[in-house]
N, CA, C and O atoms as CSV, one atom per row, in Angstrom:
chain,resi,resn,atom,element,x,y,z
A,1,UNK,N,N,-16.008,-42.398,119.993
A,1,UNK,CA,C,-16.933,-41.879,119.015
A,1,UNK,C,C,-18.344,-42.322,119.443
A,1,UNK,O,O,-18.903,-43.200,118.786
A,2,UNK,N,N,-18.910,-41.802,120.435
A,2,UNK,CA,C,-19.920,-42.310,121.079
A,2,UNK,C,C,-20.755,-42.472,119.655
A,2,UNK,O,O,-20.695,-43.638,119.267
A,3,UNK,N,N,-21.667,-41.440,118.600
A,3,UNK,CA,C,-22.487,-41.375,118.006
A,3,UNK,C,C,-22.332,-42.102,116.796
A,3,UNK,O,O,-23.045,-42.132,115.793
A,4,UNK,N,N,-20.710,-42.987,117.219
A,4,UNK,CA,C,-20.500,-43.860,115.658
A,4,UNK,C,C,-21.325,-45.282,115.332
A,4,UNK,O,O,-22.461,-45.312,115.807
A,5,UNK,N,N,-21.139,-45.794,115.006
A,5,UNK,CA,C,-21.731,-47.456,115.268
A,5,UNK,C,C,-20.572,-48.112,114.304
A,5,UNK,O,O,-20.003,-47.811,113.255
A,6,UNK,N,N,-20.547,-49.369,115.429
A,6,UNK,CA,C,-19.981,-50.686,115.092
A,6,UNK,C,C,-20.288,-51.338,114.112
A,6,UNK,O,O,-21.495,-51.187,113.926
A,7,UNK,N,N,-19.795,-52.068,113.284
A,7,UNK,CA,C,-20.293,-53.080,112.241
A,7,UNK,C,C,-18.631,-53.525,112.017
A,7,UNK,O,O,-17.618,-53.108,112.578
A,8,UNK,N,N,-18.819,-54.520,110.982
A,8,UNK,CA,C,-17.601,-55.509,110.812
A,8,UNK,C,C,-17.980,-55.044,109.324
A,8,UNK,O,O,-19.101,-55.143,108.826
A,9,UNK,N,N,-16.556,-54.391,108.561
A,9,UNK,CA,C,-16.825,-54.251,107.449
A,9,UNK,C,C,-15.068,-55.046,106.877
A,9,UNK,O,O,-14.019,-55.196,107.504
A,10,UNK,N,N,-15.413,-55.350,105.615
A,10,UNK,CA,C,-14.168,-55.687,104.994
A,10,UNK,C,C,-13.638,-56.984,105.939
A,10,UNK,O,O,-12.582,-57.409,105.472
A,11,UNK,N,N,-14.046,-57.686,107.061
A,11,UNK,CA,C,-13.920,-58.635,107.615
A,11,UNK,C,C,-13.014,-58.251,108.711
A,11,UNK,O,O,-12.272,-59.098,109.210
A,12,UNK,N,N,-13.030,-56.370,109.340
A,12,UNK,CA,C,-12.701,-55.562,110.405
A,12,UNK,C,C,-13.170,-55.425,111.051
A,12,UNK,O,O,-13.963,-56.328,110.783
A,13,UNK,N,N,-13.659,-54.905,112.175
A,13,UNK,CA,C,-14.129,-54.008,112.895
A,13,UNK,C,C,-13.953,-52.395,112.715
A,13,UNK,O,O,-12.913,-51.740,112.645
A,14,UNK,N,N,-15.515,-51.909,112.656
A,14,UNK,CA,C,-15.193,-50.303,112.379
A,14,UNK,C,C,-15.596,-49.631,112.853
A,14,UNK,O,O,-16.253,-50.147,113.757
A,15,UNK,N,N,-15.661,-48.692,112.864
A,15,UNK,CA,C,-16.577,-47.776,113.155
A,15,UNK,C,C,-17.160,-46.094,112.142
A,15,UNK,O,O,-16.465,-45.186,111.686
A,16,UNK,N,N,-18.799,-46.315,112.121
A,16,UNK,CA,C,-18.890,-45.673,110.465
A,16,UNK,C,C,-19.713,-44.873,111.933
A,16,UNK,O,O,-19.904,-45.149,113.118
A,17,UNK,N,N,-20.084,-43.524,110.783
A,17,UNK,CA,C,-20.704,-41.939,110.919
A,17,UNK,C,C,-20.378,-41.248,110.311
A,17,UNK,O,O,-19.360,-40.571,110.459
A,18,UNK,N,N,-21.591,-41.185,108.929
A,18,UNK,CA,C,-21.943,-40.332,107.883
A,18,UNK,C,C,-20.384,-41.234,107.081
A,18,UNK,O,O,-19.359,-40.620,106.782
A,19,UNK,N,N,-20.556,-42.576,106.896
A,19,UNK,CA,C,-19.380,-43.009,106.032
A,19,UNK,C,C,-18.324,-43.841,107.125
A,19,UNK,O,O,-18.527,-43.729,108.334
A,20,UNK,N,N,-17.291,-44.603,106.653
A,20,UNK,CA,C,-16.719,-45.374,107.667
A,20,UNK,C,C,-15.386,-44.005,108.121
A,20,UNK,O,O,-14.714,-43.367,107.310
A,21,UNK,N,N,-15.347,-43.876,109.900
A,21,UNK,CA,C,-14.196,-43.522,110.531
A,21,UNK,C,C,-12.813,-43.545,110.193
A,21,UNK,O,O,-11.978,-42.756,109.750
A,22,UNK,N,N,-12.899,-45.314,110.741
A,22,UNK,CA,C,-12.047,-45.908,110.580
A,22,UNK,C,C,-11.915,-47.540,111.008
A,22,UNK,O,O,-12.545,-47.953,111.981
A,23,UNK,N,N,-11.339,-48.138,110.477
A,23,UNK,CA,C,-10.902,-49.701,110.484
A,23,UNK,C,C,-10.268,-50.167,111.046
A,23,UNK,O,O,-9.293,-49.424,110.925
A,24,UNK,N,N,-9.898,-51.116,111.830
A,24,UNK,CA,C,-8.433,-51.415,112.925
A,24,UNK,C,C,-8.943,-53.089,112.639
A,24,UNK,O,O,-9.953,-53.746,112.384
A,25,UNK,N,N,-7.418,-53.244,112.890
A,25,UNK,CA,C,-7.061,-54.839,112.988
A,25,UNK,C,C,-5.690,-55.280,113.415
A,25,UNK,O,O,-4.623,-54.751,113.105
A,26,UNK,N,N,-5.875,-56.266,114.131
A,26,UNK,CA,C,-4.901,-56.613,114.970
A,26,UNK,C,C,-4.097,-57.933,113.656
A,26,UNK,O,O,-4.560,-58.787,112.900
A,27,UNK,N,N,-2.337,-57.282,114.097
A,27,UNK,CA,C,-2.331,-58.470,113.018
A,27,UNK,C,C,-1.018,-58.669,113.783
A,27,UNK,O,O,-0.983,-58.065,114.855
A,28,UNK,N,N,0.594,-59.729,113.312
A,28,UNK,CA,C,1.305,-59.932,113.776
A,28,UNK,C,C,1.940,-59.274,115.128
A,28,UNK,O,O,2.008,-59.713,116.276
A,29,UNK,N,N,2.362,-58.089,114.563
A,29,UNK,CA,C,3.714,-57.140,115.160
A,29,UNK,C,C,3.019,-55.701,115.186
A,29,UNK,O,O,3.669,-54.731,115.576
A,30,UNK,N,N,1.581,-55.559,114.733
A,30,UNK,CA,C,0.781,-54.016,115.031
A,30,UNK,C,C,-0.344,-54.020,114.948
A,30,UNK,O,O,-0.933,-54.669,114.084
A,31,UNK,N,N,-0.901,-53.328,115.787
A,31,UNK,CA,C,-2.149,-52.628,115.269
A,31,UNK,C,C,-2.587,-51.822,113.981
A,31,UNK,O,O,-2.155,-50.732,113.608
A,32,UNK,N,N,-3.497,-52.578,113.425
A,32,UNK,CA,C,-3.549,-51.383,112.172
A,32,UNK,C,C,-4.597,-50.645,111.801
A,32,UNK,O,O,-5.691,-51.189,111.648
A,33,UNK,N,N,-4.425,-49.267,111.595
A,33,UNK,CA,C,-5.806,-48.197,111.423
A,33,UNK,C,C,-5.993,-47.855,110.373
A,33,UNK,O,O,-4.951,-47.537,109.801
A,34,UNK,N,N,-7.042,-47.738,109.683
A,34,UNK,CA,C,-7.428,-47.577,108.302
A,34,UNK,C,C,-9.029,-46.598,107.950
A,34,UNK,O,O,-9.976,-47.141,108.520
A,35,UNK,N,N,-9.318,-45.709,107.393
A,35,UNK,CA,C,-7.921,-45.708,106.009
A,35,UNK,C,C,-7.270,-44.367,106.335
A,35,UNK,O,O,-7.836,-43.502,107.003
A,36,UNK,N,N,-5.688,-44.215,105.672
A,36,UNK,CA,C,-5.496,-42.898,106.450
A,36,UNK,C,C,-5.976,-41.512,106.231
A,36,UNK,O,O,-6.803,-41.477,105.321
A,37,UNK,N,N,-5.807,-40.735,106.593
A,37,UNK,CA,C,-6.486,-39.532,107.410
A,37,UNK,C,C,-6.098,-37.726,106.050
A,37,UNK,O,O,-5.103,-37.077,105.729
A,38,UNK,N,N,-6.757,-37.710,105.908
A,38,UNK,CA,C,-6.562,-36.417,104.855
A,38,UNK,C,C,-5.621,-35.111,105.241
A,38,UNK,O,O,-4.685,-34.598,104.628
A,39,UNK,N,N,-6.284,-34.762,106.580
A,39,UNK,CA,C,-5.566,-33.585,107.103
A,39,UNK,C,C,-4.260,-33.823,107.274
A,39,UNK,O,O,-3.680,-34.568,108.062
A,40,UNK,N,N,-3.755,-32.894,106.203
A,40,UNK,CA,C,-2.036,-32.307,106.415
A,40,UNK,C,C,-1.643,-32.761,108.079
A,40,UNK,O,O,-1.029,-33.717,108.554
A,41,UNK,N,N,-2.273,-31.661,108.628
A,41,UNK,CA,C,-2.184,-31.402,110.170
A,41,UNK,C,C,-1.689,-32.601,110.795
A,41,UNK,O,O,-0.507,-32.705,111.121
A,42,UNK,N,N,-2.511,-33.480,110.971
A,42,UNK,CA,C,-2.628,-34.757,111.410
A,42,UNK,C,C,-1.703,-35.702,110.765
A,42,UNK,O,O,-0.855,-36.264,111.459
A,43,UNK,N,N,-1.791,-35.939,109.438
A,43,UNK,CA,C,-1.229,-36.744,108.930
A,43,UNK,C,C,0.395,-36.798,109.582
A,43,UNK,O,O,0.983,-37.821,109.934
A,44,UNK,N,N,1.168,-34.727,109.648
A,44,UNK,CA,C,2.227,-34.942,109.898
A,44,UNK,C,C,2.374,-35.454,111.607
A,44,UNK,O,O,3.512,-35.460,112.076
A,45,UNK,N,N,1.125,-35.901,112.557
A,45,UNK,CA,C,1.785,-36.183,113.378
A,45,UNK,C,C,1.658,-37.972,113.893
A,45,UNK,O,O,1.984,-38.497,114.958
A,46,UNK,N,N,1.191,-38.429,112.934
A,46,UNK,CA,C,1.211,-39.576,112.795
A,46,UNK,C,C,2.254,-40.052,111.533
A,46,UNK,O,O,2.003,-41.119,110.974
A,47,UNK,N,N,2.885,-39.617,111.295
A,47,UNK,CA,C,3.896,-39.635,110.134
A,47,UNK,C,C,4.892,-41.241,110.345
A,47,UNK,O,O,5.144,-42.093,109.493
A,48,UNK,N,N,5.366,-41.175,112.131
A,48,UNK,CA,C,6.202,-42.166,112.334
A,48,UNK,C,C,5.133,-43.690,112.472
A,48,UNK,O,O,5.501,-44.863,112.543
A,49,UNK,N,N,4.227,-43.324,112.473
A,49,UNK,CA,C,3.381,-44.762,112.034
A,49,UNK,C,C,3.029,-45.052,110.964
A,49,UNK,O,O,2.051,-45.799,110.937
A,50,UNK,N,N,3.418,-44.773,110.087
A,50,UNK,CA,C,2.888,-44.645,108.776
A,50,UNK,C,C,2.576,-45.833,108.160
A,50,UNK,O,O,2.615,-45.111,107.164
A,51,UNK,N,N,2.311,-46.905,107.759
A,51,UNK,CA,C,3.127,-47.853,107.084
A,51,UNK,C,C,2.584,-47.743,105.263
A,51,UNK,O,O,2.755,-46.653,104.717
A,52,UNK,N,N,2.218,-48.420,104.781
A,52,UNK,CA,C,1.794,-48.787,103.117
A,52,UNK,C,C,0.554,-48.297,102.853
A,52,UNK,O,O,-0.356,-49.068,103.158
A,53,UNK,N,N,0.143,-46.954,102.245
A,53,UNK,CA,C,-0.490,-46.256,101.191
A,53,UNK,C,C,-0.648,-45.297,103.055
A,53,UNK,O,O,-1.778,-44.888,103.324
A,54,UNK,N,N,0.009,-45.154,103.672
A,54,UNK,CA,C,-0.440,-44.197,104.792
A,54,UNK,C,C,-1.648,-44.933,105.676
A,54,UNK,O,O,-2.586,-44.309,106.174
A,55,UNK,N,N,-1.515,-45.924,105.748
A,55,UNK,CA,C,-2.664,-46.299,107.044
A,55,UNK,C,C,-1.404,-46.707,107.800
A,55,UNK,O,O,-0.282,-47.074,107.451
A,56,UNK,N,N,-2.286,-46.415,109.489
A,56,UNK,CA,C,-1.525,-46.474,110.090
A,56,UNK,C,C,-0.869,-48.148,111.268
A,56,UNK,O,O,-1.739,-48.958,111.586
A,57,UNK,N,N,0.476,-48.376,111.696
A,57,UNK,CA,C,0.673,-49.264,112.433
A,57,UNK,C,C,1.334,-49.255,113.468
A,57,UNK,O,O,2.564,-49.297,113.465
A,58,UNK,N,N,0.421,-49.186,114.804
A,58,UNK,CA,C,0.879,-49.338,116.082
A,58,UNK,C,C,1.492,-50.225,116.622
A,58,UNK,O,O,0.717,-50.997,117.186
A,59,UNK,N,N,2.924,-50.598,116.765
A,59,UNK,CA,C,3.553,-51.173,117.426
A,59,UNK,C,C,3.343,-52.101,118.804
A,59,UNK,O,O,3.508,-51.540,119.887
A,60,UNK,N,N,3.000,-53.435,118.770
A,60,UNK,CA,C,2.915,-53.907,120.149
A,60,UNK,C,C,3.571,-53.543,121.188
A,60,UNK,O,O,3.014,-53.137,122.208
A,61,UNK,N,N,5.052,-53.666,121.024
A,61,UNK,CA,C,5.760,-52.893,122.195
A,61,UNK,C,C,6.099,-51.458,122.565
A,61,UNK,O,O,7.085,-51.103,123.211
A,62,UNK,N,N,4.752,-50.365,121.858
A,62,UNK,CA,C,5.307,-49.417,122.368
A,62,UNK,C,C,3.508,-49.236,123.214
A,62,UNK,O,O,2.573,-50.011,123.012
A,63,UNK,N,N,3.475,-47.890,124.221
A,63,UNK,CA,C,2.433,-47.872,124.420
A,63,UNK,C,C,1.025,-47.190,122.996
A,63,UNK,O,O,1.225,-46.240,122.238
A,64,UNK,N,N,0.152,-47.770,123.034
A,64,UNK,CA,C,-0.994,-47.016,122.101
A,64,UNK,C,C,-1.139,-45.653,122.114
A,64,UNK,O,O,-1.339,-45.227,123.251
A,65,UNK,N,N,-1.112,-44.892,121.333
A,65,UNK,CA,C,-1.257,-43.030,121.411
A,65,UNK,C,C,-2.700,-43.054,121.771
A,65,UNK,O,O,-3.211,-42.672,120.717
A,66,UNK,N,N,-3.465,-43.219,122.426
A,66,UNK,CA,C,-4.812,-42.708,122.719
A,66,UNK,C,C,-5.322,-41.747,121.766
A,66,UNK,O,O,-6.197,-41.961,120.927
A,67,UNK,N,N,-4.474,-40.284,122.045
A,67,UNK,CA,C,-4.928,-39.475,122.319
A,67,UNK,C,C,-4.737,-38.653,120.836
A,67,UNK,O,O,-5.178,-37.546,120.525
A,68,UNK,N,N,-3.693,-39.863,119.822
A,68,UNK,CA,C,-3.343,-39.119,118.971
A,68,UNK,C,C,-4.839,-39.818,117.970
A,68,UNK,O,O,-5.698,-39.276,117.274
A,69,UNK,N,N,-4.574,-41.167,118.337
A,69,UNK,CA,C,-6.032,-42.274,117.531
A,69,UNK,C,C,-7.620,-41.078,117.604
A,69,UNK,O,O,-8.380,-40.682,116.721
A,70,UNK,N,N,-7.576,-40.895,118.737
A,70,UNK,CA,C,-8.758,-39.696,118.693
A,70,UNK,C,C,-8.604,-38.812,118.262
A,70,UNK,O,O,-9.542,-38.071,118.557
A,71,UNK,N,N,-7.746,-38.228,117.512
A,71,UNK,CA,C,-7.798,-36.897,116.804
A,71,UNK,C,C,-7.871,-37.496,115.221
A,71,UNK,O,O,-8.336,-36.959,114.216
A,72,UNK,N,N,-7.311,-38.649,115.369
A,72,UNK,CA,C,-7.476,-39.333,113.947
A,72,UNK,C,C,-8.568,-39.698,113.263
A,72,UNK,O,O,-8.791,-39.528,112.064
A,73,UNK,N,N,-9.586,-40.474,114.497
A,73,UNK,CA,C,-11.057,-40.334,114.675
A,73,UNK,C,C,-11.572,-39.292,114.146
A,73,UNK,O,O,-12.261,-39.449,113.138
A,74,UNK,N,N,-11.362,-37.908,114.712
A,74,UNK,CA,C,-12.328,-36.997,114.992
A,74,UNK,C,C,-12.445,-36.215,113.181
A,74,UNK,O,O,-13.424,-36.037,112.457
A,75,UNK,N,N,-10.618,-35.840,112.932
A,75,UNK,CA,C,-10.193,-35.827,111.795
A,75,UNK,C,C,-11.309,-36.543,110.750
A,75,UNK,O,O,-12.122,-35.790,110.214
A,76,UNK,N,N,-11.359,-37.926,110.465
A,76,UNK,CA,C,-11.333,-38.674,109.769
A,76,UNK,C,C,-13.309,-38.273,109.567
A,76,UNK,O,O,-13.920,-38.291,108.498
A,77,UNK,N,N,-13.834,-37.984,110.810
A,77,UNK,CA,C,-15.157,-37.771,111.220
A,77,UNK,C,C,-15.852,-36.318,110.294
A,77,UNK,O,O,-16.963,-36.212,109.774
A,78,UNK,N,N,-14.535,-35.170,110.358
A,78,UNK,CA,C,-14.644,-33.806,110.102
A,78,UNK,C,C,-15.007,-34.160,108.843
A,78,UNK,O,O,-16.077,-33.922,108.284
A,79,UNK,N,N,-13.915,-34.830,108.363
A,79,UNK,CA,C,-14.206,-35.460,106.793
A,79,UNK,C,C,-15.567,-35.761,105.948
A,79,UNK,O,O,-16.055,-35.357,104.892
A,80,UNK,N,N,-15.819,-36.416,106.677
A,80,UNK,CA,C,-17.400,-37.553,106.207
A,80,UNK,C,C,-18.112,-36.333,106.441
A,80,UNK,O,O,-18.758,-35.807,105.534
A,81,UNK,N,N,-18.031,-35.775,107.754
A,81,UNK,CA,C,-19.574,-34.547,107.523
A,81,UNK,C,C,-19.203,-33.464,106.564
A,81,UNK,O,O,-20.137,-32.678,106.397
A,82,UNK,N,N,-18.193,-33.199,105.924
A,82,UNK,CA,C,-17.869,-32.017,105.127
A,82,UNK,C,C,-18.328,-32.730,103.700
A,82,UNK,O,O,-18.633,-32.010,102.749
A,83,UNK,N,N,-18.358,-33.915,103.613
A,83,UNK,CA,C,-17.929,-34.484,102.324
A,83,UNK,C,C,-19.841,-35.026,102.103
A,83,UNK,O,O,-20.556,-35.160,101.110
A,84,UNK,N,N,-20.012,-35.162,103.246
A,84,UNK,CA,C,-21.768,-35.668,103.150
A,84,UNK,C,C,-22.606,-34.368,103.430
A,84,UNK,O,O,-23.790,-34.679,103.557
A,85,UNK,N,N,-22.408,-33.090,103.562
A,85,UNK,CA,C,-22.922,-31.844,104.205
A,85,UNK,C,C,-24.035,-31.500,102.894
A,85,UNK,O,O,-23.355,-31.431,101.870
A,86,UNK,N,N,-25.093,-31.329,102.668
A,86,UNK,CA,C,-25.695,-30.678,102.084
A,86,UNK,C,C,-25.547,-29.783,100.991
A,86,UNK,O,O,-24.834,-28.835,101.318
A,87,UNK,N,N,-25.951,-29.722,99.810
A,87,UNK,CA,C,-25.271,-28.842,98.999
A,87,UNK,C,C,-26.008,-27.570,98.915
A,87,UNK,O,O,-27.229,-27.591,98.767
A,88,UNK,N,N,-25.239,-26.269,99.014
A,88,UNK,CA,C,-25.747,-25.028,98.903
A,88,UNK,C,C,-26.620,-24.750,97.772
A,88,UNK,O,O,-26.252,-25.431,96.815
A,89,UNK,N,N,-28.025,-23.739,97.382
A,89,UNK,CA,C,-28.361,-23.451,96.600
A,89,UNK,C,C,-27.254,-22.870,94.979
A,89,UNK,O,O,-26.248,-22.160,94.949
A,90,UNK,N,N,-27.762,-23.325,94.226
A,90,UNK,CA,C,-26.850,-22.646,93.051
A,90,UNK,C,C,-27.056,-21.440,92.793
A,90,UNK,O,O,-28.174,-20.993,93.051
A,91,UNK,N,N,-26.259,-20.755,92.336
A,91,UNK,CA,C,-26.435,-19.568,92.214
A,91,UNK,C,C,-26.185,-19.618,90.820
A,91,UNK,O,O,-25.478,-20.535,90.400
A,92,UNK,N,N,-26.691,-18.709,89.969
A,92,UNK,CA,C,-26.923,-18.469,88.915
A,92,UNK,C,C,-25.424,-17.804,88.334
A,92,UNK,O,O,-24.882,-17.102,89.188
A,93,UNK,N,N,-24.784,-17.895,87.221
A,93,UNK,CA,C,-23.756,-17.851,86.965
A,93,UNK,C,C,-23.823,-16.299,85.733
A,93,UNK,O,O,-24.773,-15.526,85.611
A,94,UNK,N,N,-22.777,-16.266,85.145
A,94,UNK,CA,C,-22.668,-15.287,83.971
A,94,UNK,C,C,-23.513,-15.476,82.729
A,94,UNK,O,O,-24.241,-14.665,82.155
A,95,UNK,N,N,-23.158,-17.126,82.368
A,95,UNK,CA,C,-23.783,-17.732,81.278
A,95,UNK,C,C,-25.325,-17.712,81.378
A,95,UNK,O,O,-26.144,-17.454,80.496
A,96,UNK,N,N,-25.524,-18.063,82.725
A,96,UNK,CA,C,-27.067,-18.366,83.361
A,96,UNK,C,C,-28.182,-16.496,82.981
A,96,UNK,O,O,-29.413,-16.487,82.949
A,97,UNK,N,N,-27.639,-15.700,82.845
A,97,UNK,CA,C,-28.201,-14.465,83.266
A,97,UNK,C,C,-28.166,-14.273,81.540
A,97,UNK,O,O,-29.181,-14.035,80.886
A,98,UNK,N,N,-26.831,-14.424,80.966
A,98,UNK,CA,C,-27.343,-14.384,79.393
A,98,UNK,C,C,-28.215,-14.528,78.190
A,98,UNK,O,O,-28.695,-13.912,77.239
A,99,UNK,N,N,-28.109,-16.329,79.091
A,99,UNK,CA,C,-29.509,-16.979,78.244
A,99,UNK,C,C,-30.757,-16.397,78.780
A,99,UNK,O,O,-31.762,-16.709,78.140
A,100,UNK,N,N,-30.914,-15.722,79.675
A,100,UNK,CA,C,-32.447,-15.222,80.514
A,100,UNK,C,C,-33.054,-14.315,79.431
A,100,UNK,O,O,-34.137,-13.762,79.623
């Protein structure tokens, strides 16, 4: 996430743009990614990592999904700019044209 920035939030490491990414922390027996990820899409393919409220935990002994963590990223990214995007002009409604 080149355009993200680092900071230590919640006593993690993160990475925020337009809102936090995501969270990781290394703990016993996994890696863990936080918080989880909205898209259906995604969600079902991270499904077998799932662990408690859906964030996710990477297994020490298996290899790291790269490639799936970056879509989780990117996902998680789509989010924040849809959710921080500018709001459209209002348009004037039924009620609005009545009272005129």
């Amino acid at each position: 996430m080149p355009q993200g920035e680092e900071r230590i939030s919640y006593r993690m490491p993160a990475v925020f743009s337009s809102g936090v990414v995501v969270y990781y922390a290394a703990f016993k027996n996994h890696i863990g990614l936080y918080p989880p990820v909205a898209d259906p899409a995604v969600r079902a393919k991270v499904a077998r990592y799932a662990g408690p409220k859906g964030n996710l935990q990477f297994p020490y002994g298996e290899p790291l999904p790269l490639e799936l963590i970056a879509e989780v990223a990117k996902a998680r990214l789509a989010a924040n700019l849809a959710k921080n995007a500018p709001k459209g002009i209002k348009r004037p409604t039924r009620a609005d044209e009545d009272h005129a």
